[in-house]
N, C-alpha and C positions, 0 to 999 in steps of 0.2 A: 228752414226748409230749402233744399237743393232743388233744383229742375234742371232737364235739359232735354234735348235732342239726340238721337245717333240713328245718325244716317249711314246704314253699311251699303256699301255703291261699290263699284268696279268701271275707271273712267272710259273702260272700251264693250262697257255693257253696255248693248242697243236697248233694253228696257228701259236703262237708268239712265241714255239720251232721254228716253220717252216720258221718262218720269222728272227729269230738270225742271220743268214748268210749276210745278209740283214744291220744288224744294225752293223758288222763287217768291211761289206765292206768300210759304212760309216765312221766307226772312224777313219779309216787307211788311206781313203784318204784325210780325211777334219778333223785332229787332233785337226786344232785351231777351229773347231765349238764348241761348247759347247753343253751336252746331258742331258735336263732334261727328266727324268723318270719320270711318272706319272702311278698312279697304278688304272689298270680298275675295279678290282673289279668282276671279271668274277662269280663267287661262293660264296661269301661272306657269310659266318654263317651259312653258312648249315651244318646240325646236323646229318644226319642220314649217316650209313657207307654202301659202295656201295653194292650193291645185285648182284647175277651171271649175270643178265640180262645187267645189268648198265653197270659192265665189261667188257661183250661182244662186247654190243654196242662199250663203250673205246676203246674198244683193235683195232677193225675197224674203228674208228676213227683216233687214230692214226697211223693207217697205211696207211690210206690215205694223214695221212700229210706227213709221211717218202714217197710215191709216190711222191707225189706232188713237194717237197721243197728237196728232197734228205737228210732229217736230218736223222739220225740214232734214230731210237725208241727203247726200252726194250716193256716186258709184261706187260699191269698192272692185270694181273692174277699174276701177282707175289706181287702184295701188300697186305699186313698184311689182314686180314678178318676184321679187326677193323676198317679198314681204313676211313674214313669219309676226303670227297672230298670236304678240308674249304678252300678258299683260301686266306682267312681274315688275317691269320699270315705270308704269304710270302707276302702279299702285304703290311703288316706291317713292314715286316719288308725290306722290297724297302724303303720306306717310312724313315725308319730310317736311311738308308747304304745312302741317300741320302740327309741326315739332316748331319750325322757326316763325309762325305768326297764325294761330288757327283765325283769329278773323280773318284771314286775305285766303283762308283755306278753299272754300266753297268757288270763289270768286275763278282761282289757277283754275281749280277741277273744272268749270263751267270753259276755260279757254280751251282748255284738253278736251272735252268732248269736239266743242265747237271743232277745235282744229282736224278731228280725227273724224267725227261722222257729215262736216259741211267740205270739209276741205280735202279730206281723204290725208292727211300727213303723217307719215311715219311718227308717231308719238313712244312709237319702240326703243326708240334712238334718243341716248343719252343729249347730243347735241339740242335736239327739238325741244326736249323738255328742258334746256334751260334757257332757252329762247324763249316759252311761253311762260317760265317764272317768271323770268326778266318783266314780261308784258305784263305779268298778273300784278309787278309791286317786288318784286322778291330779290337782293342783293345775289347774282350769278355765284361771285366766288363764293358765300355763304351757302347757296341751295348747292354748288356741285361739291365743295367739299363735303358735306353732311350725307350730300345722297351715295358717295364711294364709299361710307363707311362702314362695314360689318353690322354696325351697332342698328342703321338703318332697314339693312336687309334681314336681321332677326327682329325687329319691331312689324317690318309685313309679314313674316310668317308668322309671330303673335296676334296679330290682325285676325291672320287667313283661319287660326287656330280657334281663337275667338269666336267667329262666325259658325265655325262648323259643331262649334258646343251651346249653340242658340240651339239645332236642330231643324233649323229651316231651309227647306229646297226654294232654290231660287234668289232671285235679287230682280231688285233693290229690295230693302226690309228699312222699314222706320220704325223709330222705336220712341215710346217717349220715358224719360227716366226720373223719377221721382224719390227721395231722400232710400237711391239703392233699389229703386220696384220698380220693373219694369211695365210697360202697355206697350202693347203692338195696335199700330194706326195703319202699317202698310206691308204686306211681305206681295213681294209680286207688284206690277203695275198699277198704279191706282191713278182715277181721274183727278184732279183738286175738289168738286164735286162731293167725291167719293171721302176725301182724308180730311177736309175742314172742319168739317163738322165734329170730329172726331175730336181732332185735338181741340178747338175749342168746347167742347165738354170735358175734355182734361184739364185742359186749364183751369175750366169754370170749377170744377171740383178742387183742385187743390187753391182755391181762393176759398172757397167755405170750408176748406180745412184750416185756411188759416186762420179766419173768423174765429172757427170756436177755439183755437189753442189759445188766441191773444185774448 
């Protein structure tokens, strides 16, 4: 019997800051599950840098997710005027941090959040994101040559594609997978409250499946 997790996330979704607490709880209590990351693709290739209006809206955006979820949020009035909201190169680079070591996967993504919704940092920026591999555990020249490579940037749009043939609006979405069958534990925000329970009934059940095969 196979199991696992997939966690489809987008590291500049303010849901999926809100929902981090969530995917901590998990690791800590079910260590031997295994977590694949799949990158949703929230923003992908958008070109233009955000206007005062955009901002606005953001900034109450994410304050309803710091209500909501109790994350801790920064400004994004405080990001560069340049800023252009692409989420194409953090989701690359998931993508990557999960090709060269999916253990230390979850761990990057959690620095990338941190950095981008406590610290406000450009995580658009090839540069950023190998500074926060580097922090995460991850050899620089290994994560930047991999993340230049064609091979990388059709592996996120296989990602993005993936997602969009679940049929689900929205993100984060958790999944939990079993020898190929999927259960859905979260599409949209969920409390820990809300998702524990869940999965531990999943689990509990594939233990009494395994009972009766052996």
């Amino acid at each position: 019997m196979s199991q696992r997790l997939i966690y489809v996330m987008d590291p500049m979704c303010s849901w999926c800051w809100g929902f981090a607490p969530v995917i901590d709880a998990i690791v800590a209590a079910y260590p031997q599950l295994p977590l694949r990351l799949v990158a949703g693709g929230l923003r992908a290739n958008h070109g233009a840098p955000l206007d005062e209006h955009t901002r606005s809206v953001l900034a109450e955006h994410w304050q309803a997710v710091a209500q909501d979820s109790g994350q801790p949020v920064g400004d994004p009035q405080n990001l560069p005027a340049t800023f252009v909201y692409d989420t194409e190169p953090a989701c690359r680079a998931l993508v990557v941090a999960r090709e060269l070591d999916p253990a230390r996967a979850w761990s990057f993504v959690r620095t990338l959040q941190q950095a981008f919704y406590l610290d406000t940092e450009e995580i658009t920026h090839a540069a950023v994101l190998m500074r926060l591999a580097e922090a995460a555990g991850y050899s620089v020249a290994a994560f930047s040559e991999l993340f230049d490579q064609q091979a990388m940037r059709e592996a996120t749009v296989a990602d993005v594609r993936w997602v969009a043939d679940l049929g689900m609006a929205g993100l984060p979405i958790l999944l939990a997978e079993r020898d190929g069958q999927l259960a859905l534990l979260a599409n949209g925000y969920q409390t820990p409250e809300q998702v524990l329970p869940l999965l531990a009934r999943w689990i509990a059940a594939g233990e009494q499946c395994a009972e009766v095969s052996a």
